[in-house]
C-alpha positions in Angstrom: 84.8 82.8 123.3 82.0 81.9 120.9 79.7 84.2 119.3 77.4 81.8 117.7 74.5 81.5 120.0 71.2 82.5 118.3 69.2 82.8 121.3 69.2 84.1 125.1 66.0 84.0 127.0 64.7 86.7 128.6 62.0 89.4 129.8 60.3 91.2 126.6 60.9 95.0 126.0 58.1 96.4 123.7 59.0 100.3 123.9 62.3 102.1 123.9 61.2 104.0 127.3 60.8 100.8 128.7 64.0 99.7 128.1 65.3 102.8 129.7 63.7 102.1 132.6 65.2 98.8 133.0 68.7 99.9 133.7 69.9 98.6 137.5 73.6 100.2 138.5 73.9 101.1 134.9 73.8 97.6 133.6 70.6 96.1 131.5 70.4 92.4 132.0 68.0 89.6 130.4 66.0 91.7 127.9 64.9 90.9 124.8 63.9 94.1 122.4 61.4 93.4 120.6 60.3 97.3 119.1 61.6 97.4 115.3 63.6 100.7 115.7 66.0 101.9 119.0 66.4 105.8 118.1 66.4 108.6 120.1 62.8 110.7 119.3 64.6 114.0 118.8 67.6 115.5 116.8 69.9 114.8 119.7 71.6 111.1 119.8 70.6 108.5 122.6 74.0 108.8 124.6 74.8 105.5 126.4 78.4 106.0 128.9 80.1 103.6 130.8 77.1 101.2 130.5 76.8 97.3 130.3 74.4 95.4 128.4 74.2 92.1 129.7 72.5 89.0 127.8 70.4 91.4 125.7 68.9 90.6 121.9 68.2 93.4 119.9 67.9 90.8 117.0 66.6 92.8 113.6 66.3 96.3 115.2 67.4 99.4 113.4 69.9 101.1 115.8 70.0 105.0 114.7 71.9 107.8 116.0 73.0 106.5 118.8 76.0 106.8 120.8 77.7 104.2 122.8 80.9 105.3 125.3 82.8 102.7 127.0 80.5 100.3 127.2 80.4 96.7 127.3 78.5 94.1 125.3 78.3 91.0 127.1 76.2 87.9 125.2 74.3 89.8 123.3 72.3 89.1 120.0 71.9 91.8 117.0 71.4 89.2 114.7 69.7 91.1 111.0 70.3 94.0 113.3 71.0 97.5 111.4 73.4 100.1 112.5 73.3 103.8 111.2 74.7 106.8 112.2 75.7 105.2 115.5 79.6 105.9 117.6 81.0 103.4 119.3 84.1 104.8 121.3 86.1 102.5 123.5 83.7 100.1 123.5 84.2 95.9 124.0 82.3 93.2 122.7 82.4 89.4 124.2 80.5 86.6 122.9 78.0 88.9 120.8 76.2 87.6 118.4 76.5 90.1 115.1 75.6 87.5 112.4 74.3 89.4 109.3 74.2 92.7 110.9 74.5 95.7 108.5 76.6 98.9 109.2 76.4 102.4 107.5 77.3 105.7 108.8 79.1 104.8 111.5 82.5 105.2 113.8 82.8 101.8 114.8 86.7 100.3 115.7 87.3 97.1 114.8 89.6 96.7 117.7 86.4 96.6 119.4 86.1 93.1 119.2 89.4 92.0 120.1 87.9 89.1 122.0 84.7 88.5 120.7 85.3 85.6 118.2 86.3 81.7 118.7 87.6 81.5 115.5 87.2 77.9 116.0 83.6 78.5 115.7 82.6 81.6 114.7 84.6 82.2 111.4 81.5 83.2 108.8 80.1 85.4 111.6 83.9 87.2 111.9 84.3 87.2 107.9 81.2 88.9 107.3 81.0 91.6 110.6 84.6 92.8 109.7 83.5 92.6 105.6 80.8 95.0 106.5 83.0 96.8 109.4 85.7 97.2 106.4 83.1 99.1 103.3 81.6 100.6 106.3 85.2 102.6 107.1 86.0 103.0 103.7 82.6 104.8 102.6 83.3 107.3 105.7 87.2 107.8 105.0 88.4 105.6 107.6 91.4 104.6 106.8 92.7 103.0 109.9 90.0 101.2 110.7 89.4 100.5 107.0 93.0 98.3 107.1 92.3 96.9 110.1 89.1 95.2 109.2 90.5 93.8 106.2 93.2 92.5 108.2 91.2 90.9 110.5 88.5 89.2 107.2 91.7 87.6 106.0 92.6 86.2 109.4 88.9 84.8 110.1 89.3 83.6 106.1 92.4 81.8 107.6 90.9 80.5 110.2 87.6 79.6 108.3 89.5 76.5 106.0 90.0 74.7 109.5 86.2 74.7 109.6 86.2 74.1 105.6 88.2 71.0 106.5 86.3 69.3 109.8 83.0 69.2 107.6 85.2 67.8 104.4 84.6 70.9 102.0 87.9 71.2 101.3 90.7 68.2 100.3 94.0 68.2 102.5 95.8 69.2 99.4 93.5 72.2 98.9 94.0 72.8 102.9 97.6 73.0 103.2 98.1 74.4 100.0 95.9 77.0 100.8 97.0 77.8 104.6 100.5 77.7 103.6 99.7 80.6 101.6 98.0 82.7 104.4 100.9 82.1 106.9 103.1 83.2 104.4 101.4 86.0 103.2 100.6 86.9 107.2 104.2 87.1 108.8 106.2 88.5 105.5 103.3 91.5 104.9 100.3 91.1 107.1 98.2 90.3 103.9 99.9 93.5 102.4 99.0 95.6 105.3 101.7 95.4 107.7 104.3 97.4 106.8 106.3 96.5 110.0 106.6 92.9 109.0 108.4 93.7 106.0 110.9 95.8 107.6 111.2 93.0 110.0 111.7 90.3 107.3 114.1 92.7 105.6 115.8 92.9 109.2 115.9 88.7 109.4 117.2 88.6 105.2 119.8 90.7 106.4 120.8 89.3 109.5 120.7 85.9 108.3 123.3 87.0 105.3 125.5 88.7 107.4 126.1 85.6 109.2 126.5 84.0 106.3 128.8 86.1 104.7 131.2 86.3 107.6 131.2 82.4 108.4 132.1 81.8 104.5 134.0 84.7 104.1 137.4 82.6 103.2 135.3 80.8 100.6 133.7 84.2 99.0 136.8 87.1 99.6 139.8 85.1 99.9 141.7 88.1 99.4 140.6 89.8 102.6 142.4 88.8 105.6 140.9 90.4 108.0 136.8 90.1 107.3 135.1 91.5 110.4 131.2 91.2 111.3 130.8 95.1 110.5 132.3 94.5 107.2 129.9 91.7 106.7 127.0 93.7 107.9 128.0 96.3 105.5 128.4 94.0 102.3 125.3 92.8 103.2 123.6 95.8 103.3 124.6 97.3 99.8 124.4 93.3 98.4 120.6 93.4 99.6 119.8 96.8 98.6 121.8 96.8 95.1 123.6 99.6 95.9 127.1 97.6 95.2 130.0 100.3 95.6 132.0 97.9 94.4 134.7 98.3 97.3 134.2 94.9 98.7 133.7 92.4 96.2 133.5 88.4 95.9 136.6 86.8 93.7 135.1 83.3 93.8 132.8 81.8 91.7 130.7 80.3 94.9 131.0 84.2 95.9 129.7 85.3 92.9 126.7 82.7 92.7 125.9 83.7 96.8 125.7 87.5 96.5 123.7 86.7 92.9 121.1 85.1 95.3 121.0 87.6 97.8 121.2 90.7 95.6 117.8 88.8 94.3 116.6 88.0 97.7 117.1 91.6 98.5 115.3 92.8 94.9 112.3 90.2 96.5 112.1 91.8 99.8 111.9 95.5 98.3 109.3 95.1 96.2 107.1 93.3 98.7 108.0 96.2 101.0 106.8 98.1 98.0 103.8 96.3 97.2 102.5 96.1 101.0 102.8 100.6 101.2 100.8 100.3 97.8 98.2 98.0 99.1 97.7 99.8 102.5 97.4 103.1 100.9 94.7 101.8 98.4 92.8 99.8 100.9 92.7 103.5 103.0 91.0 105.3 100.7 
């Protein structure tokens, strides 16, 4: 879905009671808010639930104290818009325009727009909501949602050098050099924030050794006659982790080079592991 339009037409709103009387079946539809502040006029927030806004600019408003409850954003525009103090809880956005908005003071889930970007499209209007989404979270102590926008920059980043390409900013050396590096750095540790896929590499390093290790076992432990899978799961296991009890052992010199490579492969995988529970923690705060 693309979020780049930079215009909807529709009736003009000059007054925040206005708008509030606009709302048919708890949806507003077709408005264009043209007042420079939407803010409740007493110490209470403006508490929105369940409520749709449909094809609705509030392009360079200042949104304070507001609270938003499941509702849905549906073509909207709050381009230069300013959010502060404002809760959005179990909200979803969809083809919302948030070019150059600015964020402070807020609980606002990045989740939120899961399916808001073409990232075809909209990549410098992705990088730059989830940059400010991301110091947003981390100046309120965040941290989930802190991690989460940063993951979801690099991805737009990612997706951005397509763009960088079509319009010939960017040689196919640079390109493929470049995204090579963000699909590797993606599925081993989520950009250093996905713990899981580093378990789950360290669960493909080992499986793909153990296989290994039993299919060449007559080329590694020639003395072993009987070398079953568990056994090869198990050298594996102290191989990778550099444990070595020393009770099963290679005797060749092939052996000896193998297990040198994945006793390295292993040291690799750990510290990446390592690295990623750094970088997460870090990135929390």
């Amino acid at each position: 879905m693309a979020a780049n339009d930079f215009k909807i037409t529709g009736e003009r709103i000059d007054s925040l009671s206005e708008f509030l009387r606009r709302e048919v079946d708890g949806v507003w539809k077709n408005l264009l808010y043209y007042p420079e502040s939407f803010k409740s006029e007493n110490r209470h927030p403006l508490v929105f639930t369940g409520k749709e806004f449909i094809d609705v600019s509030f392009k360079d408003t200042d949104i304070e104290h507001v609270r938003f409850v499941r509702c849905k954003f549906q073509h909207c525009l709050f381009i230069g818009a300013s959010l502060t103090k404002c809760e959005f809880t179990d909200c979803s956005f969809s083809e919302t325009n948030t070019s150059k908005v600015r964020i402070r003071e807020c609980l606002f889930d990045p989740l939120s727009f899961e399916n808001n970007f073409d990232l075809k499209n909209d990549t410098n209007i992705a990088i730059d909501l989830y940059h400010s989404l991301y110091r947003n979270a981390s100046e309120e102590h965040q941290p989930v949602h802190a991690v989460e926008s940063l993951y979801r920059m690099k991805r737009a980043e990612h997706a951005h050098l397509e763009s960088q390409k079509n319009r010939n900013l960017i040689d196919k050396k640079s390109f493929f050099l470049k995204k090579s590096g963000h699909m590797l750095s993606d599925f081993v540790s989520g950009y250093g924030l996905r713990t899981m896929r580093v378990l789950r590499l360290l669960l493909i390093v080992i499986t793909f050794f153990s296989f290994l290790n039993y299919i060449l076992s007559g080329l590694i432990f020639d003395q072993y006659a009987e070398f079953t899978i568990i056994d090869s799961i198990y050298f594996t296991c102290i191989t990778i982790t550099t444990l070595g009890f020393g009770d099963i052992t290679p005797v060749t010199s092939f052996g000896k080079l193998f297990v040198t490579f994945q006793a390295l492969s292993g040291f690799v995988v750990i510290s990446i592991f390592l690295a990623a529970v750094t970088n997460r923690a870090l990135r929390s705060r």
